[in-house]
C-alpha positions as CSV (number, residue, x, y, z in Angstrom):
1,X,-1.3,38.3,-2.5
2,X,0.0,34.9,-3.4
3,X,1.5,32.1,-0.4
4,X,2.6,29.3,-0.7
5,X,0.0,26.6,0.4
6,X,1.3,24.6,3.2
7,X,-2.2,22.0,3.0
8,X,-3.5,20.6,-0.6
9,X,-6.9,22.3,-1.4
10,X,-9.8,19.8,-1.7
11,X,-10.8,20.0,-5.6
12,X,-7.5,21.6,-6.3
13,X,-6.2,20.4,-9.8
14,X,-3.1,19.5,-8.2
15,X,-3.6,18.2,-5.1
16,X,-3.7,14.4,-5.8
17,X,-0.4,14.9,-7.4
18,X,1.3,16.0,-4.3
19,X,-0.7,13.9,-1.9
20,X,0.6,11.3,-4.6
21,X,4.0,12.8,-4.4
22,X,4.0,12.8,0.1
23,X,2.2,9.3,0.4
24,X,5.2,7.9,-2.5
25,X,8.4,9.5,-0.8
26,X,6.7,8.1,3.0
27,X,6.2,4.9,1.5
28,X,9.9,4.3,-0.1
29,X,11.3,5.6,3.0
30,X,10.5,2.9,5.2
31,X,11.1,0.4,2.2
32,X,8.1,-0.1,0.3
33,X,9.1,-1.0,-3.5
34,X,6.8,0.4,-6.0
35,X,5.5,-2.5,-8.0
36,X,7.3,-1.6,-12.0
37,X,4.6,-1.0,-14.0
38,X,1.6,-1.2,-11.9
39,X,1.1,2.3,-10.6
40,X,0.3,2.5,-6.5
41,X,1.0,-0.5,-5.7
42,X,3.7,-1.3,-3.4
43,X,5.8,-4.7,-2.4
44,X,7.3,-4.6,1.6
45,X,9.3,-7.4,1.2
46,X,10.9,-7.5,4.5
47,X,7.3,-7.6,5.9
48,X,6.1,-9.9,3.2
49,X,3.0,-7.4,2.4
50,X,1.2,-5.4,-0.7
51,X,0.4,-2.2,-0.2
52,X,-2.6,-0.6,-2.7
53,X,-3.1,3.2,-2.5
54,X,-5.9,4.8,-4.3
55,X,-6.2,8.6,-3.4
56,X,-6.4,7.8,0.3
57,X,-7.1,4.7,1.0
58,X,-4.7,2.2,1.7
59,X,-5.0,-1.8,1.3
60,X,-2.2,-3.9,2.7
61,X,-2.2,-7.1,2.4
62,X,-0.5,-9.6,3.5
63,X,0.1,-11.9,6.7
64,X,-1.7,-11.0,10.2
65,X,1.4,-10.4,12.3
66,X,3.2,-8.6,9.3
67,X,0.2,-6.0,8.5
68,X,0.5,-4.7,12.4
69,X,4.4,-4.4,11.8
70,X,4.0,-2.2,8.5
71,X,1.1,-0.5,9.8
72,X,3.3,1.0,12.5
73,X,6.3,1.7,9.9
74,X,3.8,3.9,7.9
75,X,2.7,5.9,11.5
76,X,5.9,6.4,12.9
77,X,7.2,7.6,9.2
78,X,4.9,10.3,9.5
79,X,1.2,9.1,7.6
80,X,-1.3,9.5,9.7
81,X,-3.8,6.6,9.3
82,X,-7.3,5.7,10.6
83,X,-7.9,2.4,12.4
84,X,-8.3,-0.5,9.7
85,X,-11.9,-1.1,8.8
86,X,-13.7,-4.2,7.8
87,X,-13.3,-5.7,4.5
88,X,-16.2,-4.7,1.7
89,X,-16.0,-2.8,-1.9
90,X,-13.4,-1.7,-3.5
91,X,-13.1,-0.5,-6.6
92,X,-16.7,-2.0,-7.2
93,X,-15.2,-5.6,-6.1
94,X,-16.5,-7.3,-3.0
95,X,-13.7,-8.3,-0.3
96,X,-13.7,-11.4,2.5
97,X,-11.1,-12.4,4.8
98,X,-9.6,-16.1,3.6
99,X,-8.2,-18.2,5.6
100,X,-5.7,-20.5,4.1
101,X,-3.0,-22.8,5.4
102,X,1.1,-21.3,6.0
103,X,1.8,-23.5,3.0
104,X,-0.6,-22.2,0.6
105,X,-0.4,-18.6,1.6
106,X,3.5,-19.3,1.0
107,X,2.4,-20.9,-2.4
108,X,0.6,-18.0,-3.5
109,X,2.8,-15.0,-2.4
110,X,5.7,-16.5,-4.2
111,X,3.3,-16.8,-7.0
112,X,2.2,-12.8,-6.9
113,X,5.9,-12.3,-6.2
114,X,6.8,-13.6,-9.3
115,X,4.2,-11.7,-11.4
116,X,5.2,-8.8,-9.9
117,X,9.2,-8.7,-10.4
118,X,10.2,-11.4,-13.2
119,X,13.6,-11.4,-12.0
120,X,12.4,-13.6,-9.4
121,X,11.5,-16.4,-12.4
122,X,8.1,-18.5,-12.7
């Protein structure tokens, strides 16, 4: 008999594509922007945050006060998400926490901002 499968099977050939497919239709719901041309990644610019997914993790970044605001827009849209975890690997890159001044974090989101949508200008 064949169903239709209401859970992706682990190893299934197409079940990245439609975790893919759930995580990316959650995601521009609650306005998350997919970054053109730079697959998984993800602009909130009402929360002034970057969202990386990769298969199932997510890594927001962004300020303090705005990560706990999109956090809860992706819960209450319906992604179910573990606690945040300490910084370390990803993607075979080490992580740390920086701590910079509202003035230079300012300086360099307008400058990822601007190499992420060029309408924005230099």
């Amino acid at each position: 008999p064949v169903v239709p499968l209401r859970l992706a099977l682990y190893g299934h050939p197409d079940s990245g594509t439609y975790w893919e497919q759930y995580a990316d239709a959650h995601l521009k719901s609650i306005g998350f922007v997919p970054v053109e041309d730079w697959g998984s990644c993800y602009m909130h610019h009402a929360r002034n945050c970057m969202l990386i997914v990769y298969v199932d993790d997510f890594k927001l970044v962004g300020r303090r006060n705005s990560l706990e605001k999109a956090c809860r827009l992706m819960t209450d849209a319906g992604l179910q998400l573990d606690l945040p975890e300490p910084l370390g690997d990803y993607l075979g890159c080490g992580q740390f926490p920086l701590d910079v001044s509202a003035a230079e974090a300012e300086r360099r989101l307008e400058h990822t901002r601007s190499l992420l949508d060029p309408s924005l200008g230099p």
